[in-house]
N, C-alpha and C positions, 0 to 999 in steps of 0.2 A: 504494500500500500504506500503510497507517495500521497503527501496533500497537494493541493493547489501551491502559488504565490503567494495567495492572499489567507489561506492555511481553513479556509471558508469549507474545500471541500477534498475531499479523498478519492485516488483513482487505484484500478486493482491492475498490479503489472506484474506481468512475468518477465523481469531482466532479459533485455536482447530477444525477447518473443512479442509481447502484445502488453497494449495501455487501454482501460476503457474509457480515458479522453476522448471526446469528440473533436480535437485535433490530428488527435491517430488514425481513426476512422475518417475522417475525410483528406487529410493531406497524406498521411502514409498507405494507409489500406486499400483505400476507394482510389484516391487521387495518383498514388506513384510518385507526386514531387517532392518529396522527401525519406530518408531515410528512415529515420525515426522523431521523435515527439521529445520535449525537453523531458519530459517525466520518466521515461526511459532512459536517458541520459544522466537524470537524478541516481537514476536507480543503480546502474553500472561505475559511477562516479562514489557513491554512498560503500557498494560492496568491494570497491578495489581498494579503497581508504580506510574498510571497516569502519565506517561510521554510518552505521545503525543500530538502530536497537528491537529487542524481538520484544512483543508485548504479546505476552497471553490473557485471553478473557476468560474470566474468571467467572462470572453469574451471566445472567438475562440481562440485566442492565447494561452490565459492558457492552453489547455485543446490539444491542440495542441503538445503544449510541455510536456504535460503530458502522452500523448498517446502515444508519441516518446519514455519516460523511461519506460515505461511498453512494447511495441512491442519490444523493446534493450533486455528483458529480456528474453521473447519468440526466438527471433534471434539467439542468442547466448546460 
């Protein structure tokens, strides 16, 4: 998961595979004029630096509010 810029919304990526930005889907996926999306760039930038962190959800409410920043991403 990578957030936005603005940290408003969460997208789900698989490093070097696929983003559910709507940037990826139209400029990389659909469109061909790019390689990839900044957020996959996050994501390959983050795991070659080790910096990240793994969060595990622990109850309904985590996961709740987690499911909320990823569908924000979709939404919009």
């Amino acid at each position: 998961m990578v957030k936005s810029s603005d940290r408003k919304k969460a997208y789900i990526v698989y490093p070097g595979e696929y983003c559910s930005c709507p940037d990826y889907l139209f400029s990389v996926f659909l469109g061909g004029r790019r390689r990839t999306c900044y957020h996959l760039l996050a994501a390959d930038i983050a795991l070659r630096e080790k910096r990240y962190r793994e969060l595990e959800v622990n109850s309904e409410a985590e996961w709740r509010k987690l499911y909320g920043e990823i569908l924000a991403g979709f939404i919009k």
